[in-house]
VOPA-618936 format. One line per field, with one value per residue (C-alpha): x, y, z; residue number from 1; residue in three letters. Coordinates in nm, 3 decimals, always signed. Layout:
xx (X_...)
yy (Y_...)
zz (Z_...)
pos (NUM_...)
code (ALA_...)
END
This chain:
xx (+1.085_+0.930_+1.111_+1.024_+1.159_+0.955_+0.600_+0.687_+0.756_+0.398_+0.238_+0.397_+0.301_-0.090_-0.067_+0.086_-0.229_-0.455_-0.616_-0.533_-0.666_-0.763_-0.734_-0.739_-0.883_-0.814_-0.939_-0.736_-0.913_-1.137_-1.011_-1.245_-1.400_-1.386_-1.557_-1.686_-1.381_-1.141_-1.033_-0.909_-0.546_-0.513_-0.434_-0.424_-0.622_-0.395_-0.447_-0.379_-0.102_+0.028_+0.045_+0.153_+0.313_+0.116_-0.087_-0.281_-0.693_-0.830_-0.631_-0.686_-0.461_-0.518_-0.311_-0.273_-0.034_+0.089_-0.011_+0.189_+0.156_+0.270_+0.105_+0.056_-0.144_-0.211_-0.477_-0.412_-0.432_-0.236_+0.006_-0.165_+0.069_-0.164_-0.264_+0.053_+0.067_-0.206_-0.149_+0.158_+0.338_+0.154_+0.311_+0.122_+0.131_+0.530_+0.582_+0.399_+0.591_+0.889_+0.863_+0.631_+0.727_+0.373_+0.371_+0.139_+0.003_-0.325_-0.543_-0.817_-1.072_-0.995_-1.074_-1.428_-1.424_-1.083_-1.222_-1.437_-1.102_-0.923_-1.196_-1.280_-1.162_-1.051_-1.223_-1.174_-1.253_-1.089_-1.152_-1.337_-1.676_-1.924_-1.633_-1.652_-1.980_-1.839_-1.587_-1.881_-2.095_-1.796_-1.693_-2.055_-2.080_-1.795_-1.929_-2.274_-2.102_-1.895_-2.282_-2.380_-2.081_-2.087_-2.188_-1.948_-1.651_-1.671_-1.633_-1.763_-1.616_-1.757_-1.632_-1.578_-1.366_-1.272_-0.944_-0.957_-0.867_-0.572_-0.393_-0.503_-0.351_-0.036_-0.034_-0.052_+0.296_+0.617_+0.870_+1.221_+1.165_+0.810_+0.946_+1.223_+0.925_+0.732_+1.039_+1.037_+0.691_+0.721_+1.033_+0.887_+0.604_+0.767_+0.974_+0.627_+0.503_+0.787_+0.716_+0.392_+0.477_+0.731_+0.537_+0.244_+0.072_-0.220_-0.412_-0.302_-0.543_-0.554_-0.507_-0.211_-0.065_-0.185_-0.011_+0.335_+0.303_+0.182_+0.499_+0.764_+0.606_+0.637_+0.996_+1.097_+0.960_+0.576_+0.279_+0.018_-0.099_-0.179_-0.579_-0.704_-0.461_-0.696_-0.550_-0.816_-0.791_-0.982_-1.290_-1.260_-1.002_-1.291_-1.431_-1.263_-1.224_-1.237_-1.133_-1.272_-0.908_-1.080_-1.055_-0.851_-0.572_-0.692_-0.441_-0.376_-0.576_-0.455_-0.364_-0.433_-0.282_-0.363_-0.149_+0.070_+0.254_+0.241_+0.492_+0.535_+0.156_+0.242_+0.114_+0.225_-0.021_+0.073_-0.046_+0.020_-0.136_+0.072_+0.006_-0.093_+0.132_+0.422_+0.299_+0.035_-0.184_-0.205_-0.536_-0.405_-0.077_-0.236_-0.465_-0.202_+0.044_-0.225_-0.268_+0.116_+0.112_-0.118_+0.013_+0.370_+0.173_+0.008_+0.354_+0.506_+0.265_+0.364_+0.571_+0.516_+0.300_+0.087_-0.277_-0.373_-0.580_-0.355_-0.229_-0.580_-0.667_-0.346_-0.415_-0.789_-0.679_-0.426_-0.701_-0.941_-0.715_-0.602_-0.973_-1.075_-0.764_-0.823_-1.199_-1.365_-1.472_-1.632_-1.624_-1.366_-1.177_-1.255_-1.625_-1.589_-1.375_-1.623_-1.944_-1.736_-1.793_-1.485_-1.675_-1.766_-1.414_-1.217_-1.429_-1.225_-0.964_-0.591_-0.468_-0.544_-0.323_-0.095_+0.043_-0.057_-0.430_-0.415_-0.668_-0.473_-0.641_-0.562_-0.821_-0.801_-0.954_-0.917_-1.151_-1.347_-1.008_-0.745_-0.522_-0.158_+0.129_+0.381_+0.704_+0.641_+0.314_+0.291_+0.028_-0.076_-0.078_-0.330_-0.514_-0.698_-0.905_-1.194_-1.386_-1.665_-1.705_-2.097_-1.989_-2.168_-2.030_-1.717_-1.527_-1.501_-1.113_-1.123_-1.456_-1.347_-1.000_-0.918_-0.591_-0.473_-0.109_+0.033_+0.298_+0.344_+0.476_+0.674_+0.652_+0.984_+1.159_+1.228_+0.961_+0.896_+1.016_+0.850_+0.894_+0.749_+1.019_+1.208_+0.913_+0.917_+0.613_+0.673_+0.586_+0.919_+0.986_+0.744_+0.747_+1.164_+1.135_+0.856_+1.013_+1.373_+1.177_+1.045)
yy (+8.751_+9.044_+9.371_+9.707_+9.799_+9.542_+9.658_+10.024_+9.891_+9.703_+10.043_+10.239_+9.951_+9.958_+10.354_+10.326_+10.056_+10.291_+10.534_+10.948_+11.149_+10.824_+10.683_+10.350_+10.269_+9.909_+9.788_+9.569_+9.258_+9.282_+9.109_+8.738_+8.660_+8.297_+8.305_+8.594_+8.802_+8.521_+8.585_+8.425_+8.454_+8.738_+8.684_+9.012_+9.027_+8.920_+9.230_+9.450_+9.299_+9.230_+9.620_+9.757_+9.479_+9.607_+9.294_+9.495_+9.563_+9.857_+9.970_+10.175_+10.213_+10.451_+10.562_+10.865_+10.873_+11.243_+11.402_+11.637_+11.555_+11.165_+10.913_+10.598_+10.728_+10.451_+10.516_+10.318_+10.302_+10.521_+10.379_+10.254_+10.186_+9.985_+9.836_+9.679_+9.572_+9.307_+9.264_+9.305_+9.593_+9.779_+10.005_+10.324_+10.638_+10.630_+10.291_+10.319_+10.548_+10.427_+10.047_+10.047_+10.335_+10.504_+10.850_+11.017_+10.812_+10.923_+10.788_+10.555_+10.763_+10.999_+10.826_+10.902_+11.299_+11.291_+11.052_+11.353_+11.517_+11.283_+11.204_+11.580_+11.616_+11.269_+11.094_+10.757_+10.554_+10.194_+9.978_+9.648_+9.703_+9.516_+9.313_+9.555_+9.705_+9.908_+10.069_+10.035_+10.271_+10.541_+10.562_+10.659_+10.884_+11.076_+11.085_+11.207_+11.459_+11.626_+11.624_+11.778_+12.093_+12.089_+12.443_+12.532_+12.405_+12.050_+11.769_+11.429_+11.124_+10.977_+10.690_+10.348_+10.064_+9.740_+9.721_+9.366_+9.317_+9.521_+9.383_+9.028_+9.083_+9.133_+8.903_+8.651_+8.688_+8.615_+8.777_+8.642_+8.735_+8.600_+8.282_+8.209_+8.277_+8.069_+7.767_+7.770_+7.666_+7.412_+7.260_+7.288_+7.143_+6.850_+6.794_+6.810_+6.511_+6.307_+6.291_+6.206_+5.911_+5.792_+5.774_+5.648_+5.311_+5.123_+5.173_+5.572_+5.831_+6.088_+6.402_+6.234_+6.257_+6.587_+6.701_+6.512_+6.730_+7.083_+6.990_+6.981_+7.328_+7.492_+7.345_+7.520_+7.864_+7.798_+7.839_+7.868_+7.623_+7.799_+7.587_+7.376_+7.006_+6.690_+6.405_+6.154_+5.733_+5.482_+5.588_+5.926_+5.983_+6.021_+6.311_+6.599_+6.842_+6.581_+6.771_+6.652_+6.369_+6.161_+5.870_+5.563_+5.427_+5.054_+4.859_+4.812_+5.118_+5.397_+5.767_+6.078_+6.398_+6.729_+6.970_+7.312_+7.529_+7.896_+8.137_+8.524_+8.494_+8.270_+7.945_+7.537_+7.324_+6.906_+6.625_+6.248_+5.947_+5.649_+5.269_+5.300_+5.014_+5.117_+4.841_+4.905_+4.684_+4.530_+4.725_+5.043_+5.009_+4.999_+5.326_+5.516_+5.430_+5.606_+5.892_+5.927_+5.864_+6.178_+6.376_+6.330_+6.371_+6.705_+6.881_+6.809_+7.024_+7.296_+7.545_+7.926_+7.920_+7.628_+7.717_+7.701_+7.412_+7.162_+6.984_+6.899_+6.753_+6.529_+6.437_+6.359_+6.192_+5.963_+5.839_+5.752_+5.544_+5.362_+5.327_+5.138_+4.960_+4.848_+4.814_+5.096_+5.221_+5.086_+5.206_+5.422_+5.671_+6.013_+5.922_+5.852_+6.177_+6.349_+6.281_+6.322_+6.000_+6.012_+6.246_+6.000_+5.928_+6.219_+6.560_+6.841_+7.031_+6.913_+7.255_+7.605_+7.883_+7.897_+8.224_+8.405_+8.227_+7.841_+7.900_+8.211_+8.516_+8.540_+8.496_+8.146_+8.328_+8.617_+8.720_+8.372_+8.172_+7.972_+8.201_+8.102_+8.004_+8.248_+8.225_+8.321_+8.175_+7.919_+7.650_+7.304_+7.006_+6.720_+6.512_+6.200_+5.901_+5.846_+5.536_+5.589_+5.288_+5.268_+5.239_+4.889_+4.928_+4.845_+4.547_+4.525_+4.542_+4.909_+5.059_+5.270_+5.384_+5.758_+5.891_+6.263_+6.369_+6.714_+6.950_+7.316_+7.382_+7.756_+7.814_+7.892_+8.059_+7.677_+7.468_+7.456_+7.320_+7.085_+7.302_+6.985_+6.722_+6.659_+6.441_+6.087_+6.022_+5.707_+5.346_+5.267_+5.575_+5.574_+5.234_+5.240_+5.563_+5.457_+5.100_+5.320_+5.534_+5.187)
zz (+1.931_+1.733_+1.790_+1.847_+1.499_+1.340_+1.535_+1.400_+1.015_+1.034_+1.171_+0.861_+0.616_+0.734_+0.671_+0.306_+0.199_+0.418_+0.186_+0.173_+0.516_+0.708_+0.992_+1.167_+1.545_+1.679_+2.086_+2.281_+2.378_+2.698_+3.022_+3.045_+3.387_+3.431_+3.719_+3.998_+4.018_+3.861_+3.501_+3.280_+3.156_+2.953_+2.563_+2.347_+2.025_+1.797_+1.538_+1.804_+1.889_+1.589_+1.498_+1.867_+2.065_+2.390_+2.582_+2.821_+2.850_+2.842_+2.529_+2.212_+1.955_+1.669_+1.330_+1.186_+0.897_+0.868_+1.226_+1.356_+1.725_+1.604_+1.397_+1.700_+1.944_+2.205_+2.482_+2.783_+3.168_+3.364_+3.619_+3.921_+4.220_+4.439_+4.112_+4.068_+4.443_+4.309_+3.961_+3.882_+3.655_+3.386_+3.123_+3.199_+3.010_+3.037_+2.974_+2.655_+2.495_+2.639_+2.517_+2.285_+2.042_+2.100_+1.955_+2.202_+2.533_+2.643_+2.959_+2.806_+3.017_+2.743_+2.433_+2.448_+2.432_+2.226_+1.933_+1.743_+1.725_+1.580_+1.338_+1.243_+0.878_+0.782_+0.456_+0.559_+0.904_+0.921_+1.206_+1.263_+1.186_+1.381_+1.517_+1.897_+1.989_+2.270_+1.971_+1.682_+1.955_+2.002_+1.678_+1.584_+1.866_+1.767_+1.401_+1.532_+1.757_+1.425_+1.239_+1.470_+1.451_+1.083_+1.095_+1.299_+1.032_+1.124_+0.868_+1.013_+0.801_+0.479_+0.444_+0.693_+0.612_+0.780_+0.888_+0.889_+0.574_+0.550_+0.849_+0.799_+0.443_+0.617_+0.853_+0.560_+0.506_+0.756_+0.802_+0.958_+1.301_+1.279_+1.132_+1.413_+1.677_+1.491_+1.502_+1.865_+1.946_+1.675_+1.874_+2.246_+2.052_+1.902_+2.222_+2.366_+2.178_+2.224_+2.543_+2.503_+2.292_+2.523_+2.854_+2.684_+2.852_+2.850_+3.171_+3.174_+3.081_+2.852_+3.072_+3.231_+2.872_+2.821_+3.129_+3.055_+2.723_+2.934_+3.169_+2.882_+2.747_+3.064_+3.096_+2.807_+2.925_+2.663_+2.989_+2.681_+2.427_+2.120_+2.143_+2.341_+2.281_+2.172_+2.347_+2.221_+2.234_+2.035_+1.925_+2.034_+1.735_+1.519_+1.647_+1.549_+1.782_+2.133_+2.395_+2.744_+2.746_+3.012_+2.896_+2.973_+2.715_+2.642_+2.505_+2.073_+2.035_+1.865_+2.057_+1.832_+1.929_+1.847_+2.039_+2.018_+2.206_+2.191_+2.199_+2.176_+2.052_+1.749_+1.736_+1.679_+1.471_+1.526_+1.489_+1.551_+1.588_+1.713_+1.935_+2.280_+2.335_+2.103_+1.776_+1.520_+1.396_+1.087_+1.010_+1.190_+1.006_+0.691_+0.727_+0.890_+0.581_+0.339_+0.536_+0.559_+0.205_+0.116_+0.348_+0.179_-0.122_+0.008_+0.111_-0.244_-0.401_-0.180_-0.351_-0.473_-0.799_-0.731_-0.539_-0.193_-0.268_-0.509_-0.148_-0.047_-0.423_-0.393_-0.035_-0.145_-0.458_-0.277_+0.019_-0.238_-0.466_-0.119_+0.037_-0.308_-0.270_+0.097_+0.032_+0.233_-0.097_-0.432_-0.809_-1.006_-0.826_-1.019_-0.989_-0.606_-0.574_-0.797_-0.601_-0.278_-0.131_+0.038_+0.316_+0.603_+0.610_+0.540_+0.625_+0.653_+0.422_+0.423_+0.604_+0.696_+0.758_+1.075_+1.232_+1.536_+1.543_+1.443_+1.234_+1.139_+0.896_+0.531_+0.237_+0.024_-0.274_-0.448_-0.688_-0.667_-0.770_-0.507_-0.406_-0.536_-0.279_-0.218_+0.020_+0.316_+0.408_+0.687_+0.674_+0.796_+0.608_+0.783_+0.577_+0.806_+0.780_+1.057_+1.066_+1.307_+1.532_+1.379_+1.042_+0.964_+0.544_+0.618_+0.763_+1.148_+1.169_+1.060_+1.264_+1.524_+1.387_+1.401_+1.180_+1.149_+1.105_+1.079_+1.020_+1.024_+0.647_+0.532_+0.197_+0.082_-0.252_-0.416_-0.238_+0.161_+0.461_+0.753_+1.043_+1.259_+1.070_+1.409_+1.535_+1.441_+1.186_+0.955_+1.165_+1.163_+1.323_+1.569_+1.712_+1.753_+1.931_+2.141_+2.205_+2.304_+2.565_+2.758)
pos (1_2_3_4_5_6_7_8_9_10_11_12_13_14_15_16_17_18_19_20_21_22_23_24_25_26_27_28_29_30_31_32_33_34_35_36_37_38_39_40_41_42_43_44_45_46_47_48_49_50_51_52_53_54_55_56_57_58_59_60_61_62_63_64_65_66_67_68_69_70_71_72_73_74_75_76_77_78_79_80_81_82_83_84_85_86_87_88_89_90_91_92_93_94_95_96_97_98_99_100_101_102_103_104_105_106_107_108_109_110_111_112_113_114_115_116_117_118_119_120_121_122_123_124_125_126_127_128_129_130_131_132_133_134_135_136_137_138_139_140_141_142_143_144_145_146_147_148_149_150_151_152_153_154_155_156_157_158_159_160_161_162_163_164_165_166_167_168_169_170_171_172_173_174_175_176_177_178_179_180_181_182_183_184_185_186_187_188_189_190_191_192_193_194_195_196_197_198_199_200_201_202_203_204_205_206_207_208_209_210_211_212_213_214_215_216_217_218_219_220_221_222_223_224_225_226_227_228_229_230_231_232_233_234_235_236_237_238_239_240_241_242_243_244_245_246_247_248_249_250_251_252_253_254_255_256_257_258_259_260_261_262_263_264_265_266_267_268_269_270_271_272_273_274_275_276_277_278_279_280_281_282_283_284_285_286_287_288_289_290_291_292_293_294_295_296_297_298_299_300_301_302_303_304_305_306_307_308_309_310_311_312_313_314_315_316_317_318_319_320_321_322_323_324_325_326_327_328_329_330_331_332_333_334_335_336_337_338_339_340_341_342_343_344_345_346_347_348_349_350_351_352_353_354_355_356_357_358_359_360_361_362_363_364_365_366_367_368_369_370_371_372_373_374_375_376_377_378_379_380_381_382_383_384_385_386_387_388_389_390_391_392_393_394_395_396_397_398_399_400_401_402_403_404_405_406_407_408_409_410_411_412_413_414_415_416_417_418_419_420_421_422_423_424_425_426_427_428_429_430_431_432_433_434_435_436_437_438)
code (UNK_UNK_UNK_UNK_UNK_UNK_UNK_UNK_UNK_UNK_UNK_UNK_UNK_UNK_UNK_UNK_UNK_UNK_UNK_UNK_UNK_UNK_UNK_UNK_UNK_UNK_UNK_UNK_UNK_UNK_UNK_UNK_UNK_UNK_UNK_UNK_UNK_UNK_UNK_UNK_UNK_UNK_UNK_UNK_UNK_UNK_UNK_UNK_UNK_UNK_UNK_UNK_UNK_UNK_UNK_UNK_UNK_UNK_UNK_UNK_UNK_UNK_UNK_UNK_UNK_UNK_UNK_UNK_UNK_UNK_UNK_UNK_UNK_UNK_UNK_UNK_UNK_UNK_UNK_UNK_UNK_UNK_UNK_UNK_UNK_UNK_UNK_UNK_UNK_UNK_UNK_UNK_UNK_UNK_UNK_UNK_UNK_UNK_UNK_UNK_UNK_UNK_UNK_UNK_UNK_UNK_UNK_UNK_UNK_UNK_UNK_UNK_UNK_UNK_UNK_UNK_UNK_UNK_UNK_UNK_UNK_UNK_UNK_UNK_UNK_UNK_UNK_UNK_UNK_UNK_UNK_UNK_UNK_UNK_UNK_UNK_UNK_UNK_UNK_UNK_UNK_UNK_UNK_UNK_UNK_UNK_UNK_UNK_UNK_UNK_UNK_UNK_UNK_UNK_UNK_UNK_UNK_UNK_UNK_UNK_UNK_UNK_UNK_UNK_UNK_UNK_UNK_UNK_UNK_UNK_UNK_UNK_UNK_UNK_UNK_UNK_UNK_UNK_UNK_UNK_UNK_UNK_UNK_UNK_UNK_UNK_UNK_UNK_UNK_UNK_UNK_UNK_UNK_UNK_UNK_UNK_UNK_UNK_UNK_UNK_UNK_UNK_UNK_UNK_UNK_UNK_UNK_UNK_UNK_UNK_UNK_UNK_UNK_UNK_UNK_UNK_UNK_UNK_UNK_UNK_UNK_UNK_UNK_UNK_UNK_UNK_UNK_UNK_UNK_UNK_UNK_UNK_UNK_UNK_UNK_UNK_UNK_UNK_UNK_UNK_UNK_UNK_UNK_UNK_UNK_UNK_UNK_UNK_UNK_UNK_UNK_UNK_UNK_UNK_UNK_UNK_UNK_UNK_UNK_UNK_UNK_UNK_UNK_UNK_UNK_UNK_UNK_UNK_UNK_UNK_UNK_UNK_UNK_UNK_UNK_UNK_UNK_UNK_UNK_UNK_UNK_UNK_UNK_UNK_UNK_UNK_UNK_UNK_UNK_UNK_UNK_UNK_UNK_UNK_UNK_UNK_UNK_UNK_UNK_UNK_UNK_UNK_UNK_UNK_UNK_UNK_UNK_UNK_UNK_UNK_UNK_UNK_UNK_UNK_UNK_UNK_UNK_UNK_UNK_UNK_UNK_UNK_UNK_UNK_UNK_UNK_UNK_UNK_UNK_UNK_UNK_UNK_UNK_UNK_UNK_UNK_UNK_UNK_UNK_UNK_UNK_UNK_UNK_UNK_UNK_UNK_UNK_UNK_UNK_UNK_UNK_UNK_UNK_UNK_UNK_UNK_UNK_UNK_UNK_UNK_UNK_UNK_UNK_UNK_UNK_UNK_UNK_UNK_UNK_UNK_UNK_UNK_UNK_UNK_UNK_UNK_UNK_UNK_UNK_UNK_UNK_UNK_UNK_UNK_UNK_UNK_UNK_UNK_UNK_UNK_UNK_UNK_UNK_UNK_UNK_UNK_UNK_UNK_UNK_UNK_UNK_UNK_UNK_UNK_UNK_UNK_UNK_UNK_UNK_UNK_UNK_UNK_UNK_UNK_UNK_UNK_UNK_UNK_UNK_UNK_UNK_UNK_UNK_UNK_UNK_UNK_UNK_UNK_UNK_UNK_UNK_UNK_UNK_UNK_UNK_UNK_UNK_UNK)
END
């Protein structure tokens, strides 16, 4: 888990790549009704919590490098007694100081009419523009308020800048602790989908196996998943992001699962498709074998100096060679890869980056050209073929045949490492692990 220590080094590194007399204002993310007076569970914003560790509504959490009075200022709710007779605890004014290194803790009533204070005199504003419309409206406010006193000695901000891009800069990169919170909800993950594979039958449905996999994350202490898991059979392979897993498991068709655990607000990223009945096919077999085959491709072309997208080229050039070689594709391979007619089978990129949002933050360009790899990045590698069960140009056997596998990949000093190796992912593999858990 992150530490206190670490939370406070983050908070001093935003500061340093903040300009000279700024400041930076971040909300907490709002509390979700779900329905009536039913919310949902609460997950923090994942900048916020990045920077201050605190997962509570109602929040505001503001840096000042060079104040006096302290530099983390964190507006929050006071401590509510009956509150917590519902609820449960809350940190309070106390409790935010106390254990989470807050400067200064301030009621959240307050931020309001303390804002044009903190603004007066500063150069530079950075928060999310546009991003919160409650905080876009205040911080305004506050400016027009110091306009409005600027004949009294009062110097209203110049400048506005998204913090965004600072802290998603940072967030790019892992550190240690990140990394080991990062391991364990790849393992409860992988345990996760071993199950799955081992209780999977014909004649079950999907949400049973989505609920074997939910029961193994809660039995190692994960009650989250980092998204919502796609436990999709047949057909339903081929559409991407399938989640209503209603379905019933027919016998010699494939299972395709997307699923992750989350813990300490970091996030899991796999991905495996295996037999319903614990045997490929000979046309499964075959497509699942060139998707393993650019994936494998994919992962050796991560290492620091190459470019964010060299994996997905491999990956792409490796289908394409095999779909001319199967026969779900005609005519020479650079032309096919050229005009992108590789597209109704394979749609999406080979990866994105993984941290505290599965789709985690991070740019993929800078200055118009692939961003190069560097250690410490984490990213998926998933390259997958989808044959659409209405696909009359190709042969019957493969129509309605969905393939995706994935693994959460660190980029490391010499190369990278497969965070997700522990789960079985060759045929060989699968089927004798499936066949041992009959």
């Amino acid at each position: 888990m992150i530490t206190l220590g670490e939370f406070k080094q983050r908070r001093k590194a935003l500061m340093r790549h903040m300009k000279k007399n700024a400041i930076a204002l971040l909300a907490s993310a709002p509390a979700q009704v779900r329905n009536r007076d039913v919310e949902y569970p609460y997950r923090q914003d994942s900048d916020f919590h990045y920077l201050t560790g605190f997962d509570e509504p109602e929040a505001v959490a503001v840096f000042a490098s060079g104040r006096e009075q302290g530099e983390f200022i964190l507006f929050c709710r006071k401590y509510d007694e009956t509150k917590a007779i519902w609820t449960g605890k809350h940190a309070g004014l106390e409790g935010a100081k106390e254990k989470f290194g807050a400067d200064e803790a301030l009621p959240i009533e307050d931020f309001a009419e303390t804002l044009p204070t903190l603004l007066d005199g500063k150069q530079t504003v950075n928060y999310p523009i546009g991003v919160d419309k409650e905080l876009d409206r205040q911080v305004m406010a506050a400016v027009n308020t110091l306009r409005g006193k600027t004949r009294t000695g009062a110097k209203p901000p110049e400048e506005f800048v998204a913090l965004d891009r600072l802290v998603h800069e940072m967030r790019l990169f892992k550190s240690p602790d990140e990394i080991q919170t990062m391991r364990k909800a790849v393992e409860v993950s992988v345990h996760a989908h071993k199950r799955a594979m081992q209780v999977c039958r014909p004649g079950m449905h999907e949400y049973q196996i989505e609920a074997e996999m939910s029961h193994e994350c809660m039995r190692h202490g994960l009650r989250h998943s980092a998204y919502p898991s796609i436990v999709a059979g047949g057909h339903n392979a081929c559409v991407l992001h399938y989640t209503e897993n209603a379905a019933q498991l027919r016998d010699g068709d494939l299972l395709l699962i997307d699923a992750g655990a989350e813990f300490g607000n970091y996030a899991a990223d796999i991905t495996r498709t295996f037999p319903v009945n614990g045997r490929y096919s000979e046309p499964q077999r075959l497509l699942y074998e060139l998707v393993l085959e650019a994936q494998l491709a994919a992962i050796a072309k991560i290492r620091p100096g190459n470019t964010w997208i060299q994996p997905h080229e491999e990956a792409v050039r490796v289908l394409v060679k095999g779909l001319v070689k199967l026969g779900l594709l005609q005519g020479r391979v650079y032309k096919l890869i050229r005009d992108e007619a590789y597209k109704p089978f394979f749609m999406h990129r080979t990866g994105h980056w993984l941290g505290m949002d599965v789709h985690d933050v991070g740019d993929y360009k800078i200055d118009d050209k692939w961003r190069k790899l560097e250690p410490g990045m984490v990213l998926t590698v998933e390259p997958g073929l989808y044959v659409p069960p209405a696909c009359m140009d190709v042969d019957e056997k493969w129509r309605g045949i969905g393939i995706r596998i994935e693994d959460d990949v660190l980029v490391t000093q010499k190369g990278c490492e497969v965070l997700s190796a522990a789960l079985p992912k060759t045929v060989a593999e699968i089927e004798a692990f499936m066949e041992a858990g009959r």
